[in-house]
Phi, psi and omega in degrees: 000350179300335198267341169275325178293352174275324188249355183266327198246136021264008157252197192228120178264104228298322200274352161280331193278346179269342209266315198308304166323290201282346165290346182240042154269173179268177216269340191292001206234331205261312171261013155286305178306312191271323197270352184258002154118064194336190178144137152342292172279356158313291150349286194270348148300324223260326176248008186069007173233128173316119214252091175242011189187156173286005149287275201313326184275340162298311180322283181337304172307302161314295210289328174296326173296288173296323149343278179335301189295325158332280205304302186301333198275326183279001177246010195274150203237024184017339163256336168282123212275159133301098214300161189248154173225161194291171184285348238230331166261004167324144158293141170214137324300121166330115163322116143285153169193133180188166207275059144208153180307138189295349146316312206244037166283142184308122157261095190279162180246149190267355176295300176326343224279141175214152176259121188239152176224124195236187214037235193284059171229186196237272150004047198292014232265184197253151185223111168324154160271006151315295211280351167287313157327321171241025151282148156321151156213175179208178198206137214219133156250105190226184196242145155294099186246142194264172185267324183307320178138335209253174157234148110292152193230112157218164186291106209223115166242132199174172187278187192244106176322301199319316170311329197263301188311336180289330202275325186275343196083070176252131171287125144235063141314296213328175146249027194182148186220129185215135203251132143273157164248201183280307188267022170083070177245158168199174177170110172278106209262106160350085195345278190320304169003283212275004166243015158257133200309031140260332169311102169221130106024121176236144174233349174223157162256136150037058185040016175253125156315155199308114183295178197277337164295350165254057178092021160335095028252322188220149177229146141307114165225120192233075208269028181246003161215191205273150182305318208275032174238015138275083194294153158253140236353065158330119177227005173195172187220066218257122161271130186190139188265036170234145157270131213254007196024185202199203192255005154246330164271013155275351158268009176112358171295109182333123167259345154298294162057047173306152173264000000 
């Protein structure tokens, strides 16, 4: 959202804030929009707020934002899959990539290491990575899409969240399963998200445990959204109906942010 507030301020520049708006629609909302006639006041029917100032147009940008996220949730389908690929299309090297330098990655020690899981379960109990190391697991070759533009395609091995929220008692009523990490990353995942069967708790690369730059000990891998709502060096886990946002999506980043 920075780079827009860069263009708002110290006015409200009308035809970049209509051009900014129709990039964080989904494309079926963005061309019902563009073909009906962008506009300032479309913009403000469309979301109920009145643009007189470079707040209210960031506010607007919000309202628009979250719009989006509506619309990917309802159309999101729990059973369409994220294509797989042969081992043979892997990336080498896998990117690292995150906002500090691969130095200055969580060295977690795995002995030390606890899983911890709160809210809405009937099992809060801490879970070792032994004992996580002997849930079932399977294993997925899928693509990575960075929000930044590029992809990678790599090998993830790990249990199916889901398996594990049915093993804790977890409601998935709820509407959120929101993960912290080691180096204070937090990102919240949509209940259906976290019960589609690709979505798993990864514990290996490329058949080695994980190394640390993906994440060491455990990552979310989630190839039906955007990387950075794959969290990395998991260390909880909370089922919950509040939404506690994260860390990029308290900067302005769609939190469905579907791939």
């Amino acid at each position: 959202m920075g780079r827009i507030r860069s263009l708002l301020i110290p006015g409200v520049d009308k035809t970049l804030l209509v051009k900014d708006a129709a990039k964080l629609m989904p494309d079926l909302t963005r061309r019902r929009f563009i073909t009906g006639g962008a506009s300032l006041g479309a913009l403000s029917m469309l979301t109920g707020c009145d643009v007189v100032d470079s707040s209210s147009a960031e506010d607007l940008l919000k309202h628009v934002s979250k719009f989006n996220d509506a619309v990917q949730a309802l159309i999101f389908n729990p059973n369409t899959l994220a294509p797989t690929f042969a081992e043979s299309a892997i990336t080498k090297p896998f990117p690292f990539n995150a906002y500090y330098s691969e130095d200055e990655a969580p060295d977690i020690d795995g002995k030390d290491y606890r899983f911890e899981v709160s809210g809405l379960v009937e099992n809060k109990k801490a879970w070792t990575l032994d004992e996580l190391y002997q849930l079932p697991q399977v294993k997925q070759v899928t693509r990575h899409i960075c929000v930044e533009g590029w992809s990678a395609i790599g090998s993830w091995t790990g249990t199916p969240l889901r398996d594990f929220l049915k093993l804790v008692g977890a409601d998935t009523r709820a509407k959120y399963c929101w993960f912290r990490c080691a180096e204070g990353y937090t990102s919240p995942i949509d209940m259906p998200t976290a019960l589609h069967p690709q979505t798993q708790m990864t514990f290996k690369f490329a058949d080695e445990i994980l190394p640390r730059a993906y994440g060491y000990p455990m990552k979310i891998r989630i190839p039906t959204k955007l990387g950075f709502k794959n969290p990395k060096y998991v260390v909880s886990m909370e089922v919950t109906n509040d939404y506690k946002g994260g860390y990029w999506e308290d900067m302005g980043y769609n939190s469905f942010s579907g791939s």
